[in-house]
Structures are given as C-alpha cells and as structure tokens.
C-alpha positions as CSV (number, residue, x, y, z in Angstrom):
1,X,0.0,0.0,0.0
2,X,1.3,3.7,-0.7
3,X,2.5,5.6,2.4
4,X,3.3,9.2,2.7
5,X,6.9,9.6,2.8
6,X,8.8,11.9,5.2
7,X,10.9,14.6,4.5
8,X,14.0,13.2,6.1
9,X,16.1,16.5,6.1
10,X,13.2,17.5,8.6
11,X,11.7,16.3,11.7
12,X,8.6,15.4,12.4
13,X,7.2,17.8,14.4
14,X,7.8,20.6,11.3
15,X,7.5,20.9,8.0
16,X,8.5,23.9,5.6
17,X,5.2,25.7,4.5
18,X,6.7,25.5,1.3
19,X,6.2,21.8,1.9
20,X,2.6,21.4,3.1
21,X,1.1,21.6,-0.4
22,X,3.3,18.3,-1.4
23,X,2.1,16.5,1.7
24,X,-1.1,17.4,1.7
25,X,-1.4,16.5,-2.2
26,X,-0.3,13.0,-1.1
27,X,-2.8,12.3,1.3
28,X,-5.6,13.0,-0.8
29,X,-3.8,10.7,-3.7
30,X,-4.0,8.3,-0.8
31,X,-7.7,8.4,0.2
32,X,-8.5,8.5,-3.2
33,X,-6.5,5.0,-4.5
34,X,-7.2,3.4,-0.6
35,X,-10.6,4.2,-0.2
36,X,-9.3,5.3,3.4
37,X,-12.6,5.7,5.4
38,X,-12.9,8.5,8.1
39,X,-13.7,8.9,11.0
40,X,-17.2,7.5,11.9
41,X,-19.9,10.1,12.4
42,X,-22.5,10.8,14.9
43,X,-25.3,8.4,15.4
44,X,-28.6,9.7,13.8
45,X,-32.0,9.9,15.9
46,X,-33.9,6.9,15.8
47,X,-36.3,6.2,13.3
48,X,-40.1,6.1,14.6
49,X,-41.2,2.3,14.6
50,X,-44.3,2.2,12.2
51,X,-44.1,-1.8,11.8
52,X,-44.9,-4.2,15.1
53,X,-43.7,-7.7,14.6
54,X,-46.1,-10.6,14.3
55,X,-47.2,-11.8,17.7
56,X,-45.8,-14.6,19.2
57,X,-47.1,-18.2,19.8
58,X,-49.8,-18.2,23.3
59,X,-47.9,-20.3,25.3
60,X,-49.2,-23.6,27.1
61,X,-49.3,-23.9,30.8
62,X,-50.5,-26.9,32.5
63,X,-53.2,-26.1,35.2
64,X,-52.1,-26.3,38.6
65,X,-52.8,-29.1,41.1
66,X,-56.5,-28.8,42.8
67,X,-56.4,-27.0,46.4
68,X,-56.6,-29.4,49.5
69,X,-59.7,-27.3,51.1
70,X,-63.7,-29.1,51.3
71,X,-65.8,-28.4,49.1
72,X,-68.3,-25.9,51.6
73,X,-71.7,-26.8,51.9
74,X,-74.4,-25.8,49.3
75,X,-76.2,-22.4,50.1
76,X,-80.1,-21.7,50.9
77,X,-82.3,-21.0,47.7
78,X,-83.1,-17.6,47.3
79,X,-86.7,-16.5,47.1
80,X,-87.8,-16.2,43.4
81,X,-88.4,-12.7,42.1
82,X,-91.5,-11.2,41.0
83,X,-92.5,-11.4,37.2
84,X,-91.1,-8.8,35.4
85,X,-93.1,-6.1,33.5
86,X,-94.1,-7.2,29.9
87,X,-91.9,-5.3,27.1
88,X,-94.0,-3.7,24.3
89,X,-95.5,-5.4,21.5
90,X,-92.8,-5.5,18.4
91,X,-93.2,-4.0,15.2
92,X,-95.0,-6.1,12.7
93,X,-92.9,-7.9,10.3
94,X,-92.9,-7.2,6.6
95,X,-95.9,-9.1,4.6
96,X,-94.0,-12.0,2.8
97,X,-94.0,-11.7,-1.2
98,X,-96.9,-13.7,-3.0
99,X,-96.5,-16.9,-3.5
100,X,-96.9,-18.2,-7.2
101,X,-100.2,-19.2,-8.7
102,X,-101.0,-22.8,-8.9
103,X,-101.2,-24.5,-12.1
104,X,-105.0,-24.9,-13.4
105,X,-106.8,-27.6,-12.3
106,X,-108.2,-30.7,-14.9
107,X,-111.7,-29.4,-15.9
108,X,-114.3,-32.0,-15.5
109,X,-116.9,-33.0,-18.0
110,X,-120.0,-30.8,-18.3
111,X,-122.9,-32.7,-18.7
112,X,-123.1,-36.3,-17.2
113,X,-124.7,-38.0,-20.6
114,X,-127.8,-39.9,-19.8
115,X,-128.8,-43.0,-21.3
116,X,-129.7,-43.4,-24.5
117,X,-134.2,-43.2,-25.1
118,X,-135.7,-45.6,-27.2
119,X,-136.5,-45.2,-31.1
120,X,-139.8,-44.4,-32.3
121,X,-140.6,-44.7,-35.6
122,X,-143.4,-42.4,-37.0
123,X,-145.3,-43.8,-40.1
124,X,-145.1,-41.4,-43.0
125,X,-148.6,-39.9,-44.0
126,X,-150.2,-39.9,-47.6
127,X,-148.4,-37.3,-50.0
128,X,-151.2,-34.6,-50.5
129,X,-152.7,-33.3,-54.1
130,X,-150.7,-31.3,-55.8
131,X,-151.5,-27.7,-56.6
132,X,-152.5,-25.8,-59.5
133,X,-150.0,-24.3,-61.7
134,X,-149.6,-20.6,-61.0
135,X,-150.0,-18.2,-64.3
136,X,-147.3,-17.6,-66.2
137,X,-145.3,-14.1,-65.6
138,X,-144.8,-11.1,-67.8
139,X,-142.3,-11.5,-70.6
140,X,-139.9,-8.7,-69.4
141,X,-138.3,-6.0,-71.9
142,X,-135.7,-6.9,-74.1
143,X,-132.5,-5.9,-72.9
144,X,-130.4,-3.3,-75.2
145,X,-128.9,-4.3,-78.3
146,X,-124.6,-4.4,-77.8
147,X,-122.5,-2.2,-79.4
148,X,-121.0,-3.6,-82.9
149,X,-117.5,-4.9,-82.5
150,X,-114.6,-3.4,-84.2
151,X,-114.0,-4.6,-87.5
152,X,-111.0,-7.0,-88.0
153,X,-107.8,-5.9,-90.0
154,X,-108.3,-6.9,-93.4
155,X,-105.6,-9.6,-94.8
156,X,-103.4,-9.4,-97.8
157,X,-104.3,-10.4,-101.0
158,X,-103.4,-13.6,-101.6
159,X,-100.3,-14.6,-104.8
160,X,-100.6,-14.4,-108.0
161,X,-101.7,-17.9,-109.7
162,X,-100.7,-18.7,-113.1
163,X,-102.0,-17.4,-116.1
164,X,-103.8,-20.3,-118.5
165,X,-105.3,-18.0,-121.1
166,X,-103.4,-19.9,-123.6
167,X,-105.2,-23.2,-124.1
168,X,-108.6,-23.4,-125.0
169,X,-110.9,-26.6,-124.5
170,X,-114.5,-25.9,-125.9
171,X,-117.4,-27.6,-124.5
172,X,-118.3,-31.1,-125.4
173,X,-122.3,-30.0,-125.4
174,X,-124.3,-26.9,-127.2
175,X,-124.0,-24.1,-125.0
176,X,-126.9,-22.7,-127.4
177,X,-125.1,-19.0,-127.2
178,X,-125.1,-17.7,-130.9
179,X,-121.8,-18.1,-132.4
180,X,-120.5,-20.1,-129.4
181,X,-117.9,-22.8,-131.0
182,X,-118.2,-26.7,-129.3
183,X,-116.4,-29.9,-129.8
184,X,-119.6,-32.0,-131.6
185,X,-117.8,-35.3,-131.3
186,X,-114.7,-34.6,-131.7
187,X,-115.9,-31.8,-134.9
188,X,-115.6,-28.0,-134.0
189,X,-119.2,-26.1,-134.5
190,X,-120.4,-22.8,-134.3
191,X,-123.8,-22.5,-132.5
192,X,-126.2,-20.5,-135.4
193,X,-127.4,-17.4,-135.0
194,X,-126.2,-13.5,-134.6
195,X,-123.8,-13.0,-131.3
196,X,-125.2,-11.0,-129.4
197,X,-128.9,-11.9,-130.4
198,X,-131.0,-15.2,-130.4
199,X,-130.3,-18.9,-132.1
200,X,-134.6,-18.7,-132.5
C-alpha cells in the first residue's frame, strides 16, 4: 500500500510551509487509491417504529394441582323474584311476497250423458194433391242491343296464280249462245245465229 513519505532533512514535528502543499497533495492521492474511510460520524436519531412484529405463539401452561380445602356446603335458595313487566308489542314484520299461482286444475266434463231413449218410428202420411199451376209471368223487356264490335284488319291479297289463257278446251255439249264454238264429237261447231242476239 502507498504511504506518505517523510521529508527526512526535517523532523517530524515541522514541515517547511513550502512543503505542506506536497504532503497534503499526497494524502488525498492516498484516500483517493485506498478508499481510506474517516472517521465515523455521529449516530442519527432513531427512526419512529411504524411496523410491530407478528405476535408470538400463546404459550401452554399446564393447570395447577386442585387446592386441599372441602368443598363448603351448598347455600339456601333464594326467594324467586316477582314477574317482570311485559316489554312492548314488536313492530309487525314485513308481509311476505306472494306466492306463485298454482297451475290450473283438470276441468271435468259438463254434462253427465244420460242414457240413450228408445226409437220411435213415425209412419209417414199420404203425399197430399198437388196444386195448381200458377200463371205464367210477364215476358220482361228486351234488354239493349250491344254495341258492334270493331271490325277485323283486313288480310293481304293472296299470290298471283298462273295465267292459262293460252289453251282453249271448248265444250263437249251446245251451250246454245249464238256463235259459241263446241267440240260435236270430236268436230268443232259454231252454234247459229247472230252473237249477241237469239239462235230462235
């Protein structure tokens, strides 16, 4: 460990004030590299005690041996007392909520059915005439004529069909028109007379 090393050309018991810096320097290198602790301080005032420590187990003692003295003798009984006064009536305690309502009850029949009463057949009396025919009623008005319906659309004339004005095929019999021509077995004839007039 460092130590602070005298001045040998002095003694002890003096230094040179020039001197004092040096050693002083010293000592502080060697509180500072020793972690030399001081002197201890004055005790600080006691703390107040906030926490009590749990309490300890009740102990066990045995129970002491019983005294050597008689039991005395048992007393006189005392006159009984009076009846005491009696207290006032309590308040009345709160009505109890209401129970629920019972479930409905099977209903029973209505009518107790009686028996049965016997059959009785009635004969059936004669059918009676039957009654004249009442007149007949008025034939009532006739009833207005509907309106005419609408007329339907008119469709397209039809095609064409193929012309045969080129072939002629007279009759086989007299038409009797004046100067109508016939086939007259198998002979083309002219019927007499002026066209446009009479064969007569």
């Amino acid at each position: 460990m460092a130590q602070i090393t005298p001045d040998p050309a002095l003694p002890s018991e003096s230094y040179d004030d020039n001197r004092i810096p040096a050693i002083l320097l010293q000592a502080v290198q060697q509180v500072n590299e020793n972690n030399i602790t001081g002197p201890t301080g004055p005790t600080g005032p006691a703390g107040a005690n906030t926490s009590t420590g749990p309490t300890g187990a009740t102990g066990i003692g045995r129970t002491g041996p019983r005294g050597a003295g008689a039991t005395g003798p048992t007393g006189v009984t005392g006159l009984t007392g009076s009846d005491g006064r009696t207290g006032p009536t309590g308040p009345t305690g709160v009505t109890g909520a209401t129970g629920p309502t019972g479930g409905t009850g099977f209903q029973g029949p209505n009518v107790i059915p009686g028996p049965t009463g016997p059959t009785r057949t009635v004969a059936t009396g004669p059918t009676g005439a039957t009654g004249p025919s009442g007149p007949t009623g008025r034939t009532g008005p006739t009833g207005p004529t509907g309106s005419t319906g609408v007329t339907g659309i008119t469709g397209g004339a039809g095609p064409m069909g193929p012309i045969r004005n080129d072939v002629y095929i007279p009759p086989t019999t007299d038409p009797r028109v004046p100067g109508a021509m016939w086939n007259n077995g198998g002979v083309l004839v002219f019927c007499p007379g002026i066209i446009g007039g009479s064969d007569t």
